[in-house]
C-alpha positions as CSV (number, residue, x, y, z in Angstrom):
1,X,-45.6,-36.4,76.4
2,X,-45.4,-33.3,74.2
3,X,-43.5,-31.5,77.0
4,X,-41.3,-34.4,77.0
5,X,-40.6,-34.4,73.1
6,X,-40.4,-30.1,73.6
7,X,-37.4,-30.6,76.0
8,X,-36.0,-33.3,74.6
9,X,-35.8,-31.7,71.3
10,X,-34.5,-28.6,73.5
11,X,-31.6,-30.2,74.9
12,X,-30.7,-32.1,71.6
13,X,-30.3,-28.4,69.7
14,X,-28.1,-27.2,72.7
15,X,-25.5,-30.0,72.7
16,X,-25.5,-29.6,69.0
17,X,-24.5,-26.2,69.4
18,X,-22.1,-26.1,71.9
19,X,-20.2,-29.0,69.9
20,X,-20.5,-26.9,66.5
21,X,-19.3,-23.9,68.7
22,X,-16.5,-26.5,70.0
23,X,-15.7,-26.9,66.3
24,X,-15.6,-24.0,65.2
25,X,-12.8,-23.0,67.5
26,X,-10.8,-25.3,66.5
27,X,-11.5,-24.8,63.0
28,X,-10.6,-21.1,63.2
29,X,-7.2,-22.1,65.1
30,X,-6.4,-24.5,61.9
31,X,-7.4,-21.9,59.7
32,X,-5.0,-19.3,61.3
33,X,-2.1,-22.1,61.5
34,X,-2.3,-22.3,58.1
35,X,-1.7,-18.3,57.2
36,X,1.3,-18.9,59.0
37,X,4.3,-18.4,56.1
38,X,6.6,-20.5,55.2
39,X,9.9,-19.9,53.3
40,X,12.2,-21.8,51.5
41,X,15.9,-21.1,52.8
42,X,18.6,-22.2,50.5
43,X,21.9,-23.2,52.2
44,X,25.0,-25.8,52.0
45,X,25.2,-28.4,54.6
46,X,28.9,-28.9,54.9
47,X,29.9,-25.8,56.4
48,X,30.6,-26.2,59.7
49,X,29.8,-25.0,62.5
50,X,27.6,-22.7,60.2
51,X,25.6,-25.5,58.2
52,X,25.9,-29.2,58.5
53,X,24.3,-32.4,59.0
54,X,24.8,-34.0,62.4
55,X,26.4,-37.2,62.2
56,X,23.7,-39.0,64.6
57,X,20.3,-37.5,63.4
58,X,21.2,-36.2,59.5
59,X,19.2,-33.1,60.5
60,X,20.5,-30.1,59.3
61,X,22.7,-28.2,62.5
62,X,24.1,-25.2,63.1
63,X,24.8,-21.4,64.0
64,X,22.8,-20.2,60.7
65,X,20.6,-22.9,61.2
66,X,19.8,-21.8,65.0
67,X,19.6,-18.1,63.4
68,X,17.3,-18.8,61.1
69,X,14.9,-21.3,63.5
70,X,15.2,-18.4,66.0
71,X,14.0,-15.5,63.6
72,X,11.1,-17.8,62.3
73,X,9.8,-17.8,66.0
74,X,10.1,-14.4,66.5
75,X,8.6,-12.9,63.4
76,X,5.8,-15.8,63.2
77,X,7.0,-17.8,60.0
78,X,8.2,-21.3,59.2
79,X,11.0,-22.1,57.1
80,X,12.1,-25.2,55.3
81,X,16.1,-25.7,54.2
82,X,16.7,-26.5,51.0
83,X,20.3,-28.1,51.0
84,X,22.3,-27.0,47.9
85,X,25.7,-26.7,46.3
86,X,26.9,-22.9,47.3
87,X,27.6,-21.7,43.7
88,X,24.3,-21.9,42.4
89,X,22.6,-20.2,46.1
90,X,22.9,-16.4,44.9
91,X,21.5,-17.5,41.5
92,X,18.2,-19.1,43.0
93,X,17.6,-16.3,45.5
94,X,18.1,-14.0,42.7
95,X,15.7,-15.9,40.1
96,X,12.8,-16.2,43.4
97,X,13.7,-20.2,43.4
98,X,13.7,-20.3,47.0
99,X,12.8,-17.1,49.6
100,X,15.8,-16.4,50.6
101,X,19.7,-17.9,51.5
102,X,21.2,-18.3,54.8
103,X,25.0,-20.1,54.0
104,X,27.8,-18.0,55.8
105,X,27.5,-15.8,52.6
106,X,30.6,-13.0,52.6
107,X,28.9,-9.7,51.7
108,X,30.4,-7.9,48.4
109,X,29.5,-5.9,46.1
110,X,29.3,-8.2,42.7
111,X,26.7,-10.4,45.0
112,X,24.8,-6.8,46.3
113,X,24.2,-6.5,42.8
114,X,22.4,-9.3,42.2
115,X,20.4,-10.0,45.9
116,X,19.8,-8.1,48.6
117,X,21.7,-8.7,51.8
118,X,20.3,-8.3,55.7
119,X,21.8,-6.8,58.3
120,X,25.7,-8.1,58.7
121,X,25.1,-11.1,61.7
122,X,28.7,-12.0,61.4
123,X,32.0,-11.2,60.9
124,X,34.4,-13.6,59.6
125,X,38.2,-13.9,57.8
126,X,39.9,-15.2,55.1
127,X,43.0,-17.2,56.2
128,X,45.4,-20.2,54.6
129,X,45.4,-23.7,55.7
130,X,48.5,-26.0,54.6
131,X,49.3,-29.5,56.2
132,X,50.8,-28.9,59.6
133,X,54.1,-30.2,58.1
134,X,54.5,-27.5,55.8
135,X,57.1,-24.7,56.6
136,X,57.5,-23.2,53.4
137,X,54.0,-21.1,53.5
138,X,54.7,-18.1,55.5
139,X,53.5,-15.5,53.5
140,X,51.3,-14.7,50.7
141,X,54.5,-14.6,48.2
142,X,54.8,-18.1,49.5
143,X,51.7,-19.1,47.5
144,X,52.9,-17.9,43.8
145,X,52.5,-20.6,41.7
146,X,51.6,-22.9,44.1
147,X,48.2,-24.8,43.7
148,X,45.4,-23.7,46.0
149,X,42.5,-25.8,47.9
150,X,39.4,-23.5,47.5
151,X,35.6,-24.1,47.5
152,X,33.7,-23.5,44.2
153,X,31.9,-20.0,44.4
154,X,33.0,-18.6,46.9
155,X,35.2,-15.3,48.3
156,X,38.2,-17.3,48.5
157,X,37.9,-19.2,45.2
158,X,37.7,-15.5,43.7
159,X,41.2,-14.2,45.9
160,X,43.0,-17.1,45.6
161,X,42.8,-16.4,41.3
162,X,44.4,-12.9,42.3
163,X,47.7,-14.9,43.9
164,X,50.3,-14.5,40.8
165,X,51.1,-18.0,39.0
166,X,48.4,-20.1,41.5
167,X,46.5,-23.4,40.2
168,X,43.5,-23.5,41.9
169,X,41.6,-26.2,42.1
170,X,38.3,-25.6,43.8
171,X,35.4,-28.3,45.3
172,X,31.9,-28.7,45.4
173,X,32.2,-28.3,49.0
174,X,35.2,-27.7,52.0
175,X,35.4,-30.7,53.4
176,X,36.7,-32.4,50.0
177,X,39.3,-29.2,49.5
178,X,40.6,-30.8,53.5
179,X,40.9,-33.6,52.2
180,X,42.6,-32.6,49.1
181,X,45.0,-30.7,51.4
182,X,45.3,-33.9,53.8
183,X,46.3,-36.1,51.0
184,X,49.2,-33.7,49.7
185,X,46.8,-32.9,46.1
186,X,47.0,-29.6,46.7
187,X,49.7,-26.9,48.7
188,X,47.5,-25.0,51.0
189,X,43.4,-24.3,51.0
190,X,42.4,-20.8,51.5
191,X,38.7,-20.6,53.6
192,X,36.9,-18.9,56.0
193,X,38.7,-18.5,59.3
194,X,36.1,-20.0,61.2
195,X,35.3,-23.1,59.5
196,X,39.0,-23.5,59.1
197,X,39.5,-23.5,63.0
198,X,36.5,-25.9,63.7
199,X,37.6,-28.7,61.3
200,X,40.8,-28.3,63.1
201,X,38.9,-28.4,66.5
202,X,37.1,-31.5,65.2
203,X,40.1,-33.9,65.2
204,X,42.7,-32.7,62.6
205,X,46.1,-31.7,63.9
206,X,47.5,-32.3,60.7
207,X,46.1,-28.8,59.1
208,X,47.0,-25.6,60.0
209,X,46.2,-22.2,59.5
210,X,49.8,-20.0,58.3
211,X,48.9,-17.1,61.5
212,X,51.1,-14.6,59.9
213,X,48.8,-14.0,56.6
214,X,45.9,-11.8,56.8
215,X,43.4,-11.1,54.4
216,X,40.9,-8.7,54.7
217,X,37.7,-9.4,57.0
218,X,33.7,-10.1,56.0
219,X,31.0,-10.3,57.2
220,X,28.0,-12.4,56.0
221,X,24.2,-11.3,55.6
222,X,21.2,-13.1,54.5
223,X,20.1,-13.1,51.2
224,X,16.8,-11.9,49.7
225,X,15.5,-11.5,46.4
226,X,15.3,-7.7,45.5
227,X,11.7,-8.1,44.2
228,X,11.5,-9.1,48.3
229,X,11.9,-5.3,50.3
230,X,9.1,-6.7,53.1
231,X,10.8,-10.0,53.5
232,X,14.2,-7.9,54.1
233,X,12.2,-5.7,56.3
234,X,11.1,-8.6,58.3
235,X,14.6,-10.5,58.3
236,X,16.0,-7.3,59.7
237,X,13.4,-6.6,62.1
238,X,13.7,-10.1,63.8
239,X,17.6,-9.7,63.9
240,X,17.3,-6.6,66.3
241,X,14.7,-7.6,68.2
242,X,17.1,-11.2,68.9
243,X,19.9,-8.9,69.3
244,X,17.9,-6.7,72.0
245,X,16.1,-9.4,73.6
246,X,19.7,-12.1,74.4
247,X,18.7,-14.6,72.2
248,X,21.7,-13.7,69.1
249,X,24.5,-13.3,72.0
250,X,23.3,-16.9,73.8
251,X,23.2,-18.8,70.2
252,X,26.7,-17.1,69.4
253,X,27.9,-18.3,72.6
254,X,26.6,-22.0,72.3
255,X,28.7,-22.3,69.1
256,X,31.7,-20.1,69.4
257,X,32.2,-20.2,73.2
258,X,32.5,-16.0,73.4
259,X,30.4,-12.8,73.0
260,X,29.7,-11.2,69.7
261,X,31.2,-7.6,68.9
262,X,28.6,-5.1,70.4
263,X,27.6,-4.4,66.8
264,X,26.8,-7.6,65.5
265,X,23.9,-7.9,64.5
266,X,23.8,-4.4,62.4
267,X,26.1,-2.0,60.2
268,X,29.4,-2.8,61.3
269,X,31.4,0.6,62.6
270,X,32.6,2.9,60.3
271,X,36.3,2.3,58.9
């Protein structure tokens, strides 16, 4: 009987163990889950096809968005989006209210001096929109004292004020300066090229972009507080090692149906 009791109590200890050792594994997985970082990236969901919200889920889409997912996986972090109007984005990178911005954000130098910018992963234009009626908007003359369609904060809010005589009106966001332009309340809307073209793609023959002006190009970066050097490390780190391994070039393709310039992402070539 003792024996009995001796092994019994034997093989009660070794179950316990192997289940507290069964535990512990999975405790220690949790445990490393959880040191796992996660960032708060500021954008503005009505940029298409750089940031919006798809009509049939209402999750935030696009080619920032796919970025951003892709360099979390790559350089072990999570990120959560934090939709926002796009003039107050530089301010709450720059005051650490969220870890960084990802927005189609034009590089220059009055935002460098407030936030640090990664590596260029796009380039990108300035052009004019008018109504697809208009034939009087040929050039940028055309636009003296006409009013102007542009979105609030951003590079083409600040050249339209440079246009001699102009009214601009800007708008929280660029699918109400459209519709402004669609509606005749304003003369022409001056945007990114990009997101001018795609809203056009989308359904909207009655807007067109005036080919024979050209302003100067851009190229956007993501944003990171200057108190942050190892985030921006690790930002820029994860965009070469997307560009080396396919990944950039195949989410470049899925939204803008060709290759990216052999530079992009990184410095752009010298002038």
């Amino acid at each position: 009987m003792k024996r009995f009791w001796s092994r019994l109590c034997i093989g009660l200890v070794l179950v316990t163990a192997i289940f507290l050792s069964g535990c512990g594994a999975s405790s220690s997985k949790t445990t490393a889950e959880s040191q796992k970082p996660k960032y708060v990236v500021a954008t503005e969901a009505s940029f298409a096809p750089f940031e919006f919200r798809d009509d049939k889920t209402g999750q935030i889409t696009g080619f920032d968005i796919d970025l951003m997912k892709a360099l979390a996986a790559i350089q072990g972090f999570d990120v959560e989006f934090k939709d926002m109007g796009f003039d107050g984005i530089i301010a709450a990178v720059k005051t650490g209210s969220v870890d960084m911005a990802i927005s189609a954000i034009s590089i220059d130098e009055e935002r460098k001096k407030q936030v640090n910018f990664s590596l260029p992963y796009y380039q990108s234009g300035l052009c004019v929109a008018v109504r697809a009626d208009n034939q009087n908007i040929k050039t940028l003359k055309d636009l003296e004292g006409k009013k102007i369609a542009a979105q609030l904060g951003t590079t083409g809010a600040k050249f339209a004020k440079t246009i001699p005589g102009a009214k601009v009106i800007e708008f929280n966001t660029a699918n109400d300066a459209f519709m402004e332009l669609i509606n005749g309340g304003v003369d022409a809307f001056i945007n990114d090229y990009p997101v001018t073209a795609y809203f056009i793609k989308q359904g909207h023959p009655e807007v067109k972009v005036v080919k024979d002006i050209h302003i100067n190009s851009e190229f956007y970066g993501i944003a990171v507080p200057k108190n942050r050097p190892e985030l921006l490390q690790k930002i820029n780190e994860g965009l070469k090692k997307l560009k080396e391994n396919g990944q950039y070039a195949e989410i470049y393709r899925r939204w803008f149906g060709e290759n990216p310039p052999d530079f992009l992402p990184g410095e752009p070539p010298a002038k």
